[in-house]
PyMOL CGO cylinders between C-alpha atoms (Angstrom):
from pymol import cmd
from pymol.cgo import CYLINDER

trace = [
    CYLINDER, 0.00, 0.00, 0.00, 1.14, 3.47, -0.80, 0.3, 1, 1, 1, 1, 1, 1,
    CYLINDER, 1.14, 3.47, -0.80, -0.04, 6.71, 1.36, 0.3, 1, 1, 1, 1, 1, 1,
    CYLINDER, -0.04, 6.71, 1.36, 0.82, 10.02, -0.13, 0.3, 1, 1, 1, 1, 1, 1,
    CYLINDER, 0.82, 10.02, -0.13, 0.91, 12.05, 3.78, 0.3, 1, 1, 1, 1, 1, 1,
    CYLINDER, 0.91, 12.05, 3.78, 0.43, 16.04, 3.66, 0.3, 1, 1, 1, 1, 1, 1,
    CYLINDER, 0.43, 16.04, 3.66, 0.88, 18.34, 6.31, 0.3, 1, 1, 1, 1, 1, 1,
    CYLINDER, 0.88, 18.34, 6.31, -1.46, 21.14, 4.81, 0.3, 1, 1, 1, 1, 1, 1,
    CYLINDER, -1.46, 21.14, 4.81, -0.10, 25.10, 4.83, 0.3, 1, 1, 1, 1, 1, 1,
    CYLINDER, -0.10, 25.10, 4.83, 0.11, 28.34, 1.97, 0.3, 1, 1, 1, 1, 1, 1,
    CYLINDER, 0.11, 28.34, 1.97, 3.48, 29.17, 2.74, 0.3, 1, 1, 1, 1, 1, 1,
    CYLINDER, 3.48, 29.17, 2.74, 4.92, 25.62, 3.01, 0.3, 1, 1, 1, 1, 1, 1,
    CYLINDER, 4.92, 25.62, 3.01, 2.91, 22.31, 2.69, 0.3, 1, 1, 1, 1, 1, 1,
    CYLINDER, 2.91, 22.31, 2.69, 4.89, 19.11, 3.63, 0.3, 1, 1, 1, 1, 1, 1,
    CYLINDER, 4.89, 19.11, 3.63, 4.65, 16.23, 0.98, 0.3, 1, 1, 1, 1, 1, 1,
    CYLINDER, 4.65, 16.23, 0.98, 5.59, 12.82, 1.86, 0.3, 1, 1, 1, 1, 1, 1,
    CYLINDER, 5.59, 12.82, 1.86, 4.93, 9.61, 0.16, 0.3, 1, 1, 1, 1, 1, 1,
    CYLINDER, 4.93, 9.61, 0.16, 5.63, 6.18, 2.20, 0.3, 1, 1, 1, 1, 1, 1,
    CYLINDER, 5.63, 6.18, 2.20, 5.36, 2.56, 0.65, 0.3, 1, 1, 1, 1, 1, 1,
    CYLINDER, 5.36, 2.56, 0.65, 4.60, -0.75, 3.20, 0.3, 1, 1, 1, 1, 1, 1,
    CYLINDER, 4.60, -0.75, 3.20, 2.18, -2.93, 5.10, 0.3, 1, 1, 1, 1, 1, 1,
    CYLINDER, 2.18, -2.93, 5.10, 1.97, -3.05, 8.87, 0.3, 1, 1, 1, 1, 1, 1,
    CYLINDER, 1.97, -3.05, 8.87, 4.24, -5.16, 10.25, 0.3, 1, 1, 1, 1, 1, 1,
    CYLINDER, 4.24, -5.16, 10.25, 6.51, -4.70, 7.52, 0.3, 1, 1, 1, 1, 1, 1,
    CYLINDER, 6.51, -4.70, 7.52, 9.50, -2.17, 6.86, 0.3, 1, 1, 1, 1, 1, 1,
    CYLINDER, 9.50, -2.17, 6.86, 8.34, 0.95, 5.54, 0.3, 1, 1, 1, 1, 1, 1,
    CYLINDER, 8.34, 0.95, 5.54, 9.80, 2.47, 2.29, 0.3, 1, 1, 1, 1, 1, 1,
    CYLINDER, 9.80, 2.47, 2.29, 10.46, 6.33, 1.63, 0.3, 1, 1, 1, 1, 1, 1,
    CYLINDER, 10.46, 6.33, 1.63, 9.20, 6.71, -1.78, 0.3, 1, 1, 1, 1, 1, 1,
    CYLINDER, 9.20, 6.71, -1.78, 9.09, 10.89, -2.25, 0.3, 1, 1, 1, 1, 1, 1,
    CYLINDER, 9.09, 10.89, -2.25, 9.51, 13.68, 0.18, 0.3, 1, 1, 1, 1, 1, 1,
    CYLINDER, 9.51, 13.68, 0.18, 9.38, 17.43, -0.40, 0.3, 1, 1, 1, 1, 1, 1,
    CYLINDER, 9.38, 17.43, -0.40, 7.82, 20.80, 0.22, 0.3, 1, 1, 1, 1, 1, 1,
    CYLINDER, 7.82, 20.80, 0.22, 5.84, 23.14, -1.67, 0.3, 1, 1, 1, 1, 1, 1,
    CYLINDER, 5.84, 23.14, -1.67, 6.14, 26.69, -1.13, 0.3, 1, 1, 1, 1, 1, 1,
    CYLINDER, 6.14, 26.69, -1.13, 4.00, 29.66, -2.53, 0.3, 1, 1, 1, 1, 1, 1,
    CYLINDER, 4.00, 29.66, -2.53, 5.15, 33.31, -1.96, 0.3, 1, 1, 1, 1, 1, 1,
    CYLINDER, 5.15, 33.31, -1.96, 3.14, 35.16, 0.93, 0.3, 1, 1, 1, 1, 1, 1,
    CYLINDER, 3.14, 35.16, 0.93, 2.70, 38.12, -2.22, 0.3, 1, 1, 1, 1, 1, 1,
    CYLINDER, 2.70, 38.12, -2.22, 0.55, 36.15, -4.52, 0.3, 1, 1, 1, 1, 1, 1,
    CYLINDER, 0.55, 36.15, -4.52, -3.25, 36.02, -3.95, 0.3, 1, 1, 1, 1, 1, 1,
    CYLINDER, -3.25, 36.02, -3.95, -4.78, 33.57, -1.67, 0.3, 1, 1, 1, 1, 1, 1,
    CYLINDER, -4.78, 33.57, -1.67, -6.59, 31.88, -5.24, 0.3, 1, 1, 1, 1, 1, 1,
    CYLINDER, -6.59, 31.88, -5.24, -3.28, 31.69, -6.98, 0.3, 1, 1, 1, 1, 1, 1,
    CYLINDER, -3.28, 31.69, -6.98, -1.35, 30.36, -3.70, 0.3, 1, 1, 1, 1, 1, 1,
    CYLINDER, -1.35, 30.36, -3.70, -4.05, 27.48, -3.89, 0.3, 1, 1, 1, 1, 1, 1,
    CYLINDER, -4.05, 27.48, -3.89, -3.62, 26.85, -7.39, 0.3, 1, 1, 1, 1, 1, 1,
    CYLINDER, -3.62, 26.85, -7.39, -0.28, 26.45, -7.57, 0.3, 1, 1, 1, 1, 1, 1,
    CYLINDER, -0.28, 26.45, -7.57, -0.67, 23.93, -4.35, 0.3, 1, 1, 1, 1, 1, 1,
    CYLINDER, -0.67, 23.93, -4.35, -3.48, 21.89, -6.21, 0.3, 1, 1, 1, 1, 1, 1,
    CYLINDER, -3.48, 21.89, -6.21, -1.22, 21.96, -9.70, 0.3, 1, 1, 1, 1, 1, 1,
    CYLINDER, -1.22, 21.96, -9.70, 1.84, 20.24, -7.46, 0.3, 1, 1, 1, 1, 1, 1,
    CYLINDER, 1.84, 20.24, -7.46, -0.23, 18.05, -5.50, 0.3, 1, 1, 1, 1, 1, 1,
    CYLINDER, -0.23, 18.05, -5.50, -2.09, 16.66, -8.66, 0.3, 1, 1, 1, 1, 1, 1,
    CYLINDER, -2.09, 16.66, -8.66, 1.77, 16.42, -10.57, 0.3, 1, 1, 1, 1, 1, 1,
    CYLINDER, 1.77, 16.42, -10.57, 2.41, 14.50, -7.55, 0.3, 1, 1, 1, 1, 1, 1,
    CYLINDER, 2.41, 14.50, -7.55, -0.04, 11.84, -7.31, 0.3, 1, 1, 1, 1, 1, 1,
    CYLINDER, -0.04, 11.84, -7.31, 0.39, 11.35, -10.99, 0.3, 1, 1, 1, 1, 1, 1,
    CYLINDER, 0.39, 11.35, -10.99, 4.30, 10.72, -10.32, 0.3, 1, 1, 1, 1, 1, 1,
    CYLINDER, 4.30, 10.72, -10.32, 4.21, 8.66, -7.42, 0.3, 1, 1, 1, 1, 1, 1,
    CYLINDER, 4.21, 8.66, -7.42, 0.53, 6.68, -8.01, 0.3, 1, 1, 1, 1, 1, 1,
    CYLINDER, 0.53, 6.68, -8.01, -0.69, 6.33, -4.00, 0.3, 1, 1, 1, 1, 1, 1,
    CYLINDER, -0.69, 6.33, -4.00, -3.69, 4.34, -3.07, 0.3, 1, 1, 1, 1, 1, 1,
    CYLINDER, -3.69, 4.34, -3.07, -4.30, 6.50, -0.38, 0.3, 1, 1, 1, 1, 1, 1,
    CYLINDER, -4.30, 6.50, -0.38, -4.06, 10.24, 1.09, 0.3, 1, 1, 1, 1, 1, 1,
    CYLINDER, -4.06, 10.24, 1.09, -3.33, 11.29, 4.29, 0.3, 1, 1, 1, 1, 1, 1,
    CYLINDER, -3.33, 11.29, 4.29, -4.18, 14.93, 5.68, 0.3, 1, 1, 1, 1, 1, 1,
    CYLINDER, -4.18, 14.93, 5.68, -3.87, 16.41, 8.76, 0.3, 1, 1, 1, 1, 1, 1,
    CYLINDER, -3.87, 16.41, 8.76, -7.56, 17.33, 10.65, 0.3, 1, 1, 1, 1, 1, 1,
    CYLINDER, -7.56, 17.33, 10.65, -7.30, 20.87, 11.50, 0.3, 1, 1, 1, 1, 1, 1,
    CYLINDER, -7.30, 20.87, 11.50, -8.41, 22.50, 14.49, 0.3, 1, 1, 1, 1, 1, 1,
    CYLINDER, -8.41, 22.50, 14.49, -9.12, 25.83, 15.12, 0.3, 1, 1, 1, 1, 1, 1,
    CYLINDER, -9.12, 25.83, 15.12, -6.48, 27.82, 17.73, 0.3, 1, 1, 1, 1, 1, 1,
    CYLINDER, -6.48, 27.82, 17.73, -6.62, 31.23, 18.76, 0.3, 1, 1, 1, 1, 1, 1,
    CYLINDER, -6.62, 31.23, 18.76, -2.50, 30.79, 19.30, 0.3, 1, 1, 1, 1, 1, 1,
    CYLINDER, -2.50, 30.79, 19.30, -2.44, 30.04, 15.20, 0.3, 1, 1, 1, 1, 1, 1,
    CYLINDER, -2.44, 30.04, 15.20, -2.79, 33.33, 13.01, 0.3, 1, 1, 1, 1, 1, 1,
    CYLINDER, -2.79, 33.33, 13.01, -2.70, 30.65, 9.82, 0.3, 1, 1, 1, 1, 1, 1,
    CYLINDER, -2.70, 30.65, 9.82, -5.27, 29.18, 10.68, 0.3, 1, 1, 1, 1, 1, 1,
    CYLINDER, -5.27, 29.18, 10.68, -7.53, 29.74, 7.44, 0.3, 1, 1, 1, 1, 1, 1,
    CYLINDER, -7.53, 29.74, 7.44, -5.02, 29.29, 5.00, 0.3, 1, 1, 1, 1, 1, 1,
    CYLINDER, -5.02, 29.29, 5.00, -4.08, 26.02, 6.67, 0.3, 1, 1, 1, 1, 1, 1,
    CYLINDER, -4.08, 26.02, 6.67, -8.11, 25.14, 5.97, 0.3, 1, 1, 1, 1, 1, 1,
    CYLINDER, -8.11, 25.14, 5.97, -7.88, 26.19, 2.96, 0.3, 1, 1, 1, 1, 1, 1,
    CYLINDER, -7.88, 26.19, 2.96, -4.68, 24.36, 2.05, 0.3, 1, 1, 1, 1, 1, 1,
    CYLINDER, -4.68, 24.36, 2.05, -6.52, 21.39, 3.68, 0.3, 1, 1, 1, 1, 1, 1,
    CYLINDER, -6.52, 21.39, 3.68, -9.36, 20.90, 0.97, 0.3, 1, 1, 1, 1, 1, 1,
    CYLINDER, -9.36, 20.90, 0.97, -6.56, 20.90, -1.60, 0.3, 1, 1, 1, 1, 1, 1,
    CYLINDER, -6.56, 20.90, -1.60, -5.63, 17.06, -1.51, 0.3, 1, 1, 1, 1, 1, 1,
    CYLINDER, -5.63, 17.06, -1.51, -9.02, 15.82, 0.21, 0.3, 1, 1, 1, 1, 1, 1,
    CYLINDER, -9.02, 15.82, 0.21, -10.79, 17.07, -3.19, 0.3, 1, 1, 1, 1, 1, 1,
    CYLINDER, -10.79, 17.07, -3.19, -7.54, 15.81, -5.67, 0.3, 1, 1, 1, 1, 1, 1,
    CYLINDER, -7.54, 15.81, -5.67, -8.75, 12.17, -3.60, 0.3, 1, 1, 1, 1, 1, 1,
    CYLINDER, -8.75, 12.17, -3.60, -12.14, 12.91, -4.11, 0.3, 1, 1, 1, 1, 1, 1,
    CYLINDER, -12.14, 12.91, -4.11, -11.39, 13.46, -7.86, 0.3, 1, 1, 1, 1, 1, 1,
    CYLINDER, -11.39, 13.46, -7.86, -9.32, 10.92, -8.31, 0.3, 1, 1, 1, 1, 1, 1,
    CYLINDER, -9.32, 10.92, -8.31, -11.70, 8.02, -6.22, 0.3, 1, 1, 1, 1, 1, 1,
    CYLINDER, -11.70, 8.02, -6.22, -8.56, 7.29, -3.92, 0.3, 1, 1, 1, 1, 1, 1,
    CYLINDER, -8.56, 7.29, -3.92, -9.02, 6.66, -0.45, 0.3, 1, 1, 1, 1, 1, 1,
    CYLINDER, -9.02, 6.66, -0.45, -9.06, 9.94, 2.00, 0.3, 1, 1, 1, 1, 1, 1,
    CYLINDER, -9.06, 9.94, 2.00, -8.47, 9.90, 5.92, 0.3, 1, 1, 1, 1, 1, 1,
    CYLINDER, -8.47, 9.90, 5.92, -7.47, 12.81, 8.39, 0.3, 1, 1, 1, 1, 1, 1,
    CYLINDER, -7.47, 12.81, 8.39, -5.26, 12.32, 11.10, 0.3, 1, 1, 1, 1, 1, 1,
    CYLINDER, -5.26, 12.32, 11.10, -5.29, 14.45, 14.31, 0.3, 1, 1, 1, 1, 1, 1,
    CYLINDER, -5.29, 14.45, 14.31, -1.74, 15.59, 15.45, 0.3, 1, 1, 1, 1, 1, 1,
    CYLINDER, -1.74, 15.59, 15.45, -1.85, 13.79, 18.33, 0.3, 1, 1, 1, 1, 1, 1,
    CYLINDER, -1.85, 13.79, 18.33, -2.80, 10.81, 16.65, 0.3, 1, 1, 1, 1, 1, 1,
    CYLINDER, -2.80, 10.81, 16.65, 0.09, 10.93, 14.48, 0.3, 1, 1, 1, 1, 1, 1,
    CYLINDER, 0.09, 10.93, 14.48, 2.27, 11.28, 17.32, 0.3, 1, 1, 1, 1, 1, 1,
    CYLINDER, 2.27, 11.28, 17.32, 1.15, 8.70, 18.90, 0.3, 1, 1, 1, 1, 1, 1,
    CYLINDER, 1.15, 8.70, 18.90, 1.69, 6.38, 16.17, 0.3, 1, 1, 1, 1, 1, 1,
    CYLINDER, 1.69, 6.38, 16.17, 5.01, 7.22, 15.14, 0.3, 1, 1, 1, 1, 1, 1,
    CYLINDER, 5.01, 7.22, 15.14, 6.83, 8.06, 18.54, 0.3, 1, 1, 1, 1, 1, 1,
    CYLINDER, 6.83, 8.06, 18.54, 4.03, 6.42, 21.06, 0.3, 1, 1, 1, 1, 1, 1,
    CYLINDER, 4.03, 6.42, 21.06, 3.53, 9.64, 22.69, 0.3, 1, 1, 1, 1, 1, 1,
    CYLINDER, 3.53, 9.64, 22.69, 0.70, 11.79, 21.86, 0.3, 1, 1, 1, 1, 1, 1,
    CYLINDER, 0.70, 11.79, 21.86, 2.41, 14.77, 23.28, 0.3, 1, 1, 1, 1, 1, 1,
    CYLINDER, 2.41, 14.77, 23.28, 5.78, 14.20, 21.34, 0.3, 1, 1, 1, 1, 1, 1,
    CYLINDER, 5.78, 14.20, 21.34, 7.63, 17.56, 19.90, 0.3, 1, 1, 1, 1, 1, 1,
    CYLINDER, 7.63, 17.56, 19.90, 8.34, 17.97, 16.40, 0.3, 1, 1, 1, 1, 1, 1,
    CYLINDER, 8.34, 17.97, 16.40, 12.14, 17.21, 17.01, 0.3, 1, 1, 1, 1, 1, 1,
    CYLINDER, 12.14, 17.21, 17.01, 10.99, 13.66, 18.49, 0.3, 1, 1, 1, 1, 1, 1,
    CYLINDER, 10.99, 13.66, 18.49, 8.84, 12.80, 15.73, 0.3, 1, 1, 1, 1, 1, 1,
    CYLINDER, 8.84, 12.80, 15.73, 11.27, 13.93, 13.56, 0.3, 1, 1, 1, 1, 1, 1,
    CYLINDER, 11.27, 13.93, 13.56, 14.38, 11.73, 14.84, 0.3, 1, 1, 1, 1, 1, 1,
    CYLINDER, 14.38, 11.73, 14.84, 11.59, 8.69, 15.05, 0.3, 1, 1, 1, 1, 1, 1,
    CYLINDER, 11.59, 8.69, 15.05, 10.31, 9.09, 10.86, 0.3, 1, 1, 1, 1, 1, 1,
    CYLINDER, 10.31, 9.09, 10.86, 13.76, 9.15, 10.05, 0.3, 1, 1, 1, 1, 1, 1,
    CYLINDER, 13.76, 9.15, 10.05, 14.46, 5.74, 12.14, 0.3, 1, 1, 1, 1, 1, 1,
    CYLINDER, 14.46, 5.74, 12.14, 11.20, 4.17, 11.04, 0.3, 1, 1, 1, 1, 1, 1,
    CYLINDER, 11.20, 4.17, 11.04, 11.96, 5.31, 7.42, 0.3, 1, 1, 1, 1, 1, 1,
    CYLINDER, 11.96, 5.31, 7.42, 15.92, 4.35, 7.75, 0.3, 1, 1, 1, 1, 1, 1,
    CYLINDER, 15.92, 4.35, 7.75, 17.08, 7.43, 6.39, 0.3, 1, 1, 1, 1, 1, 1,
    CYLINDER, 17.08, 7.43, 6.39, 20.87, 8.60, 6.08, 0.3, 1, 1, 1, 1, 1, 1,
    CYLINDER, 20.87, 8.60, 6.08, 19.09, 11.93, 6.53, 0.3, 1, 1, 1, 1, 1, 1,
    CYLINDER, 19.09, 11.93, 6.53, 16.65, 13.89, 8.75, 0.3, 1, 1, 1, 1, 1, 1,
    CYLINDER, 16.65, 13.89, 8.75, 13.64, 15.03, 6.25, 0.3, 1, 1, 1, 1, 1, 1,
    CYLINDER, 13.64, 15.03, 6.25, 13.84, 19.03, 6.72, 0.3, 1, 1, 1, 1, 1, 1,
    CYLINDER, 13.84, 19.03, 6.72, 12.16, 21.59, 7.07, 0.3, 1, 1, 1, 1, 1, 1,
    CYLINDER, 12.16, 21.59, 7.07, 9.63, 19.91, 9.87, 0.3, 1, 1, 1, 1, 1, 1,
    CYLINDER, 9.63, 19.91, 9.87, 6.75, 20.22, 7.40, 0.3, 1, 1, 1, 1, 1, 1,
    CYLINDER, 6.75, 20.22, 7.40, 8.69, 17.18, 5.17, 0.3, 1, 1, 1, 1, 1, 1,
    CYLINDER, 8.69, 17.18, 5.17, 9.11, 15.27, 8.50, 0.3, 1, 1, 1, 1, 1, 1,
    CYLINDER, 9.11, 15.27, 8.50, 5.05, 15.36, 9.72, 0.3, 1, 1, 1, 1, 1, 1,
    CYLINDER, 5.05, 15.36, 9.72, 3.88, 14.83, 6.09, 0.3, 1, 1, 1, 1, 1, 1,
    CYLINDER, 3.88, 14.83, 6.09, 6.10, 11.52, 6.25, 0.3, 1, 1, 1, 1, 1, 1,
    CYLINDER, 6.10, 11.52, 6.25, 4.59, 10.84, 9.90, 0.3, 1, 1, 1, 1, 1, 1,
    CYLINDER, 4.59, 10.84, 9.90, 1.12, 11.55, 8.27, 0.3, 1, 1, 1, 1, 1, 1,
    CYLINDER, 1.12, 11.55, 8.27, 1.92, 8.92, 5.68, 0.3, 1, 1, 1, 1, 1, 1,
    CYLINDER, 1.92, 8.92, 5.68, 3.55, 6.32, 8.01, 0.3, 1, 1, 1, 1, 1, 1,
    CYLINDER, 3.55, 6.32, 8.01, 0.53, 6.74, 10.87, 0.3, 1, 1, 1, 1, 1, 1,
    CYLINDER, 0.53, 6.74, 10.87, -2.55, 5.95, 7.97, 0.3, 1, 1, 1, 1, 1, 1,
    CYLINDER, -2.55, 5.95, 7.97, -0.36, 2.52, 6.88, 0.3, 1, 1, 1, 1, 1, 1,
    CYLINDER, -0.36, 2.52, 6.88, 0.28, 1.50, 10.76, 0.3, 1, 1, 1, 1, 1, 1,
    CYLINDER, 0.28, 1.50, 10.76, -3.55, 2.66, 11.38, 0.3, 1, 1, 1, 1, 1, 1,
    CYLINDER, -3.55, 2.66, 11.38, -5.30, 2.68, 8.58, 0.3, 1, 1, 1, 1, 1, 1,
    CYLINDER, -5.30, 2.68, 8.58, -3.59, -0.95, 7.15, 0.3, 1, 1, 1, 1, 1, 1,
    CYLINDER, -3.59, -0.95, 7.15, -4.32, -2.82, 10.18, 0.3, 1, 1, 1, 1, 1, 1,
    CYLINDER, -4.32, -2.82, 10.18, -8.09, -1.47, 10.36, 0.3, 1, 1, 1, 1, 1, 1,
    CYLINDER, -8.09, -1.47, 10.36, -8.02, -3.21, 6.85, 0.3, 1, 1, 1, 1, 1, 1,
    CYLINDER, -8.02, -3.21, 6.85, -6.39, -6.63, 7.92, 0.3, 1, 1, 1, 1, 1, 1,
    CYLINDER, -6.39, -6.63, 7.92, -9.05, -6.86, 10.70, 0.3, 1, 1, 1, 1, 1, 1,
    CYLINDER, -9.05, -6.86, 10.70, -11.89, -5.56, 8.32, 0.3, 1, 1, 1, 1, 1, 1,
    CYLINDER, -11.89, -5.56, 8.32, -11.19, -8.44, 6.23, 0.3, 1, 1, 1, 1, 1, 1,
    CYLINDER, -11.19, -8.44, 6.23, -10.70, -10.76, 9.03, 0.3, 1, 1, 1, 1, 1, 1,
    CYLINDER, -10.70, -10.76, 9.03, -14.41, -9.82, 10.09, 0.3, 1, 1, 1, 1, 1, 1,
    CYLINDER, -14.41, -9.82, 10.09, -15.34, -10.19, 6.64, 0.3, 1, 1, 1, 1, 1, 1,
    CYLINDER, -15.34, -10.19, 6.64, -13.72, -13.68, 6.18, 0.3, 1, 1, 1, 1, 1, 1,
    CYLINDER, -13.72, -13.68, 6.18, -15.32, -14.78, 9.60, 0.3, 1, 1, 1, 1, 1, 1,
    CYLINDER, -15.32, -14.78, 9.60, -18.86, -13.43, 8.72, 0.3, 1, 1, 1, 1, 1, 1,
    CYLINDER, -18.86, -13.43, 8.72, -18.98, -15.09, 5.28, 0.3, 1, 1, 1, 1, 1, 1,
    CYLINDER, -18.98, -15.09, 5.28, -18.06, -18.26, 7.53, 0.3, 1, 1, 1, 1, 1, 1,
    CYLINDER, -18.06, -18.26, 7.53, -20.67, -17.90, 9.81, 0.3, 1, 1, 1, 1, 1, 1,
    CYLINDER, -20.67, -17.90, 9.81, -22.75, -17.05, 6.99, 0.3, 1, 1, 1, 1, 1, 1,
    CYLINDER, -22.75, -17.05, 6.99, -22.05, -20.62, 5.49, 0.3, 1, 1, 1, 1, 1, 1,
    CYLINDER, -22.05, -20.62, 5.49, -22.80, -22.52, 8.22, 0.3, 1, 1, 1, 1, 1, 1,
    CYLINDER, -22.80, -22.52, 8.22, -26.24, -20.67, 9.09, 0.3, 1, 1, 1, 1, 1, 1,
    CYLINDER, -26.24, -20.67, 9.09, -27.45, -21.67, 5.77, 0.3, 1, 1, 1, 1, 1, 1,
    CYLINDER, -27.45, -21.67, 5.77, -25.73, -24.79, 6.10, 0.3, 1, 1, 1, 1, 1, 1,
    CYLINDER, -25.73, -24.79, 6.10, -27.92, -25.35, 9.20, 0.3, 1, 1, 1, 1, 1, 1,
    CYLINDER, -27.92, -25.35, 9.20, -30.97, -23.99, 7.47, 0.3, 1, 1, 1, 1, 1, 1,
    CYLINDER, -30.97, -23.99, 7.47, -30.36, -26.37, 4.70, 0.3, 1, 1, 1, 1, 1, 1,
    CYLINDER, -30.36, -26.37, 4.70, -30.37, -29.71, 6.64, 0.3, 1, 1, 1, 1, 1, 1,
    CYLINDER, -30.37, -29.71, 6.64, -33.29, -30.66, 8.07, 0.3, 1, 1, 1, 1, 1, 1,
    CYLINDER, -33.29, -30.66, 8.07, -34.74, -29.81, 4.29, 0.3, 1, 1, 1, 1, 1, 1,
    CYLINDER, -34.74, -29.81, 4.29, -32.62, -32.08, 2.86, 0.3, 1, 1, 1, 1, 1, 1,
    CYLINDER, -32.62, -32.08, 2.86, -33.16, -34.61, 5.80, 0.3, 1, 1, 1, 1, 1, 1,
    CYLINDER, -33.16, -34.61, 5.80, -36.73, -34.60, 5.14, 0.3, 1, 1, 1, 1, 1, 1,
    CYLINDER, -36.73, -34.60, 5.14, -35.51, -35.23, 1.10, 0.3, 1, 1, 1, 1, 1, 1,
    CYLINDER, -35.51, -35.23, 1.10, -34.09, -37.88, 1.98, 0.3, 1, 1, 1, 1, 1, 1,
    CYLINDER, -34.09, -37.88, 1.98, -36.84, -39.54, 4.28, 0.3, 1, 1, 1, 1, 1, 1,
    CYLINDER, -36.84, -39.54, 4.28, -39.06, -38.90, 1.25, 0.3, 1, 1, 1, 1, 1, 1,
    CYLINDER, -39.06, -38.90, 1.25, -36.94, -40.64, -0.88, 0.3, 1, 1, 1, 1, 1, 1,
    CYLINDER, -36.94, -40.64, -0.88, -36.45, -43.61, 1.16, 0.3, 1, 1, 1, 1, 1, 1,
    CYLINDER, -36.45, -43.61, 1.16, -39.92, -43.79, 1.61, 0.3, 1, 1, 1, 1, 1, 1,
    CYLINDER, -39.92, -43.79, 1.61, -40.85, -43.61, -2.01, 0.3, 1, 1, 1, 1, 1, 1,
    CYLINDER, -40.85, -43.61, -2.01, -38.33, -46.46, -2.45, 0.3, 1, 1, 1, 1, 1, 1,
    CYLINDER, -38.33, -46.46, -2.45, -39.89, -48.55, 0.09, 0.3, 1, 1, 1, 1, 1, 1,
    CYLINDER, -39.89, -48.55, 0.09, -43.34, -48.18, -1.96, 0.3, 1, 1, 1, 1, 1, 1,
    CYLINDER, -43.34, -48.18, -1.96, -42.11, -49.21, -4.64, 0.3, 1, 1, 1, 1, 1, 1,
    CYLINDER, -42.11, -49.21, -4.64, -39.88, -52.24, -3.62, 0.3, 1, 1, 1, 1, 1, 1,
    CYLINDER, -39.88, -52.24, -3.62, -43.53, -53.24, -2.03, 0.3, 1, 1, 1, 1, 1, 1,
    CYLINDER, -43.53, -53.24, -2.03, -45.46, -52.60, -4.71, 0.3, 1, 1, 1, 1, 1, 1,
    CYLINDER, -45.46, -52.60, -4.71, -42.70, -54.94, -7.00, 0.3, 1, 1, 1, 1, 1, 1,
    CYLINDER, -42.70, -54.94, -7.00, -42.68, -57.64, -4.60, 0.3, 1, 1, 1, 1, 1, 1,
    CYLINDER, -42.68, -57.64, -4.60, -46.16, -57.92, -4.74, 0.3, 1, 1, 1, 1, 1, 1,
    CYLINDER, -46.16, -57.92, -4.74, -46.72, -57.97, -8.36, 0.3, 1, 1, 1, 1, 1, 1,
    CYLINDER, -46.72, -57.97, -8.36, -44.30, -60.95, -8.19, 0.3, 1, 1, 1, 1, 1, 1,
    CYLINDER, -44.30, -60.95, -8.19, -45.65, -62.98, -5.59, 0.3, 1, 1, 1, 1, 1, 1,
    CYLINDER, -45.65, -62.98, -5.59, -47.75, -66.10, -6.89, 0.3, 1, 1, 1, 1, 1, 1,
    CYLINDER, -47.75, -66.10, -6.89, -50.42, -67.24, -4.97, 0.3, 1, 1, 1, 1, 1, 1,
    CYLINDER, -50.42, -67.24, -4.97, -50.40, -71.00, -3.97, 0.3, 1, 1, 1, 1, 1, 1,
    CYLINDER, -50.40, -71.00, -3.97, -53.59, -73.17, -5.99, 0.3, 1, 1, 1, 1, 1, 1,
    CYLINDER, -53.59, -73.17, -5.99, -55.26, -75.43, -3.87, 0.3, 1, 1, 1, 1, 1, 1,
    CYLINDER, -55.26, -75.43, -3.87, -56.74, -79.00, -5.14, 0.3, 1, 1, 1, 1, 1, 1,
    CYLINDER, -56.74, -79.00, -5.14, -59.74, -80.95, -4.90, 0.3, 1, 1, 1, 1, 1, 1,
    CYLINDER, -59.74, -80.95, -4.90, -59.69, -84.12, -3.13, 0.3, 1, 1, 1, 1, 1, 1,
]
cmd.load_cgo(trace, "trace")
C-alpha cells in the first residue's frame, strides 16, 4: 500500500509519500515541500498547491491520502489558510476516487513516537528511524507529512487486515447458518426418498408374488 501524507499550509505544505504494510518495513518513496510566496493572492497560492499536488499523485501513483484534521487555535494566526490548504488534496482524492483519511496531530504522534504529546524534534528523529534514512527530512513540514503517511499505513492498514478478518469470519458464519438452514430440508428429502423407495420395492414384490392353488380331493 502506498499513502501520499500532507501536512497542509500556503506558505509551506509538507509532501511525503511512504510505501509498506503493517508489520513490515516501511519504504520512503518521495519527500518534499511546496512553497508559494506570501505576495501572490490567496486563489493563486491554492492553485499552484493543487497543480503540485495533482503532478504528484500522478508521479508517485498512491492508493491513499493522508491529511492532517485541522483544528481551530486562537495561538495560530494561519489558521484559514491552513483550511484552505486542507481541501486541496481531500478534493484531488475525491477526484481521483482514492481513499481519504485525516489524522489528528496527536494521533500521528502517537503512532510514530508512542507519545501523543511528542515535539516535532521527536517525531522527527523517530520518521527518520522508522523510514531508515541517512538523513533527517527538513524543514519539519517534510518530516510530519512523512509521519502523516507512516501513521494511515500503521492505522489505517491494520483497520483493513481486521476488516477483512471480520469479513472472512462473517462469510463463515454465513455458510454454516445456511448450512444449518439447509439440513433438516434435505433430511426430510431424503426420508421422502427412502420412503418412495420402500413403496415401490412393495409394490414390485407384490406384483411378483404367486399365490399358492389349492386342489380338490
Amino acid at each position: 500500500m502506498r499513502v501520499l501524507g500532507v501536512d497542509p499550509g500556503l506558505t509551506r505544505c509538507g509532501l511525503g509519500v511512504v510505501e509498506g504494510l503493517p508489520g513490515r518495513r516501511l519504504r520512503l518513496i518521495e519527500v518534499g515541500v511546496v512553497r508559494t510566496p506570501s505576495t501572490d493572492e490567496p486563489q493563486e497560492r491554492l492553485l499552484t498547491l493543487q497543480t503540485e499536488i495533482d503532478e504528484w499523485i500522478a508521479r508517485t501513483r498512491p492508493d491513499a491520502v493522508a491529511v492532517e484534521r485541522v483544528f481551530a487555535s486562537t495561538r495560530n494566526s494561519s489558521i484559514m489558510g491552513v483550511a484552505q490548504a486542507s481541501a486541496v488534496p481531500m478534493l484531488a482524492a475525491a477526484r481521483l476516487g482514492l481513499s481519504l483519511a485525516m489524522h489528528t496531530p496527536s494521533e500521528v504522534k502517537a503512532a510514530v513516537t508512542g507519545n501523543g504529546r511528542a515535539d516535532k524534534g521527536q517525531v522527527t528523529r523517530m520518521v527518520t528511524r522508522i523510514l531508515a534514512l541517512e538523513e533527517a527530512p527538513r524543514p519539519a513540514d517534510a518530516a510530519d507529512a512523512l509521519a502523516l503517511a507512516i501513521c494511515h499505513l500503521w492505522r489505517g492498514g491494520a483497520e483493513a487486515l481486521l476488516e477483512g478478518a471480520a469479513g472472512s469470519s462473517n462469510r463463515i458464519q454465513e455458510a454454516e447458518q445456511e448450512a444449518a438452514r439447509a439440513a433438516p430440508n434435505r433430511l426430510a428429502q431424503l426420508h421422502a426418498q427412502h420412503r418412495t423407495a420402500a413403496r415401490s420395492a412393495l409394490s414390485r414384490a407384490s406384483r411378483t408374488t404367486t399365490t399358492p392353488r389349492r386342489t380338490s380331493p
